[in-house]
Structures are given as structure tokens and as C-alpha cells.
N, C-alpha and C positions, 0 to 999 in steps of 0.2 A: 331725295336719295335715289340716286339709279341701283334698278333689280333687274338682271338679267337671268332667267328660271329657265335653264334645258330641258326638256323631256324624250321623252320615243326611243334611247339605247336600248340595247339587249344584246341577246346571244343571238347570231343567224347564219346559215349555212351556207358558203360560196355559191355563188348565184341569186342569192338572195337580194331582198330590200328591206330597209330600214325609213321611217318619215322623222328624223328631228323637229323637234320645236323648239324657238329661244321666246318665250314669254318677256316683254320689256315693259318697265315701269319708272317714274322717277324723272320723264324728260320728254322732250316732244319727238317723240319715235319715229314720227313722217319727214321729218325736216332732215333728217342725219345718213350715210352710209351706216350699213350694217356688215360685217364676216362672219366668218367660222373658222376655226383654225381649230387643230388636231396635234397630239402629241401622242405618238406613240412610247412604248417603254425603253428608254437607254436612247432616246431620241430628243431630238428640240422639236419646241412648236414650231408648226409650218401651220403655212396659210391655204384654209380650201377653195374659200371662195370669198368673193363680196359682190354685196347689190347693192345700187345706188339709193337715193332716198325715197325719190318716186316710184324706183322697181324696173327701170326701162333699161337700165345698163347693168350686165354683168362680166364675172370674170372667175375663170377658175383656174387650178392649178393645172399642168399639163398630165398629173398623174390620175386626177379625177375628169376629166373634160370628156362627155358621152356618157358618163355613167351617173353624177350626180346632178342636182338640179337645185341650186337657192333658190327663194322666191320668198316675198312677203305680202301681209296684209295688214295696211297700215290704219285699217278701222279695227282691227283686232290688237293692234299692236304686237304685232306676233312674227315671227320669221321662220322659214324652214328651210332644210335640208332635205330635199328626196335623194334616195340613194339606193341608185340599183345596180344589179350584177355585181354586187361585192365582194371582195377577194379576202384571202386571209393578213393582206398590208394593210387593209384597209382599221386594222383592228389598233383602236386608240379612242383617247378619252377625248370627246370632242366640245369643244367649247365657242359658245357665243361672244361676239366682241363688238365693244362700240368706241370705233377712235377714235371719236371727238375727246371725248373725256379719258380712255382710255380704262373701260371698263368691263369687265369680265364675268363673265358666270362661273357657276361652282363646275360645270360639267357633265357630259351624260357619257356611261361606256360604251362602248361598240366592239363586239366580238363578232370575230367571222373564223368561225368555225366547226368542222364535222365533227 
């Protein structure tokens, strides 16, 4: 049974960073692409980012690109989010995702504000 567990939301103040983590269980985590994708309120999900299986290939949206950073550890089986200089758009619930199977987490929030 795949379990995708986000951590690291909160509240932080423009200019700020935040470190997500999507904890992965249930699958062979190394072998697969991973994302992030983000929903704000009265908004669709869009997509943040994705890393490839081994970690060597990225890609991010053009509204995040310099500020945040995916990266994973696939002996932890773990993925993250770094995210710096964050604005107050930036504020939404953000969620792990695995498209093979088409698998999601429950979510972490992300506030940016004073």
C-alpha cells in the first residue's frame, strides 16, 4: 500500500524558508519520478516541481524557478522541498505525488505571512 507523509509546513514571513518533506512507503521509491504540486485557496492544483528517479533531472514551474529546490534521498526514501524567499502566493497546501500509480498525500500548509 503506497504512503506518501508530508512534513515541514507552517507559518513564515515573506522572505522567508520553509524545508518540506514527503516521507514514501509502499513501493520502490528509487526506481519512480517524484512531484510536488500545490493548491492554493479558490485555485486548481498546479504543479511545483518534479525529480527524476535517480535525482539528476529536474524541473520546476516558472513561478517558483530560483527560489525553490526538490531533491531527494532515495536510501531514506524521502523527498524534499526547499523553499526560499517566499512570497505571500506562495501560500497553499502542498502535496506529494507519485504518477506512476497516481498517488497522493494528505498534505502540508504553507503560509507566508506578516
Amino acid at each position: 500500500q503506497v504512503q506518501l507523509v508530508e512534513s515541514g509546513g507552517g507559518l513564515v514571513q515573506p522572505g522567508g524558508s520553509l524545508r518540506l518533506s514527503c516521507a514514501a512507503s509502499g513501493f520502490t521509491f528509487s526506481s519512480y519520478a517524484m512531484s510536488w504540486y500545490r493548491q492554493a485557496p479558490g485555485k486548481e492544483r498546479e504543479l511545483v516541481a518534479t525529480i527524476s528517479s535517480a535525482g539528476r533531472s529536474t524541473n520546476y514551474a516558472d513561478s517558483v524557478k530560483g527560489r525553490f529546490t526538490i531533491s531527494r534521498d532515495n536510501a531514506k526514501n524521502t523527498m524534499y522541498l526547499q523553499m526560499n524567499s517566499l512570497k505571500p502566493e506562495d501560500t497553499a497546501v502542498y502535496y506529494c505525488y507519485e504518477p506512476f500509480r497516481t498517488s497522493w498525500g494528505q498534505g502540508t500548509q504553507v503560509t507566508v505571512s506578516s
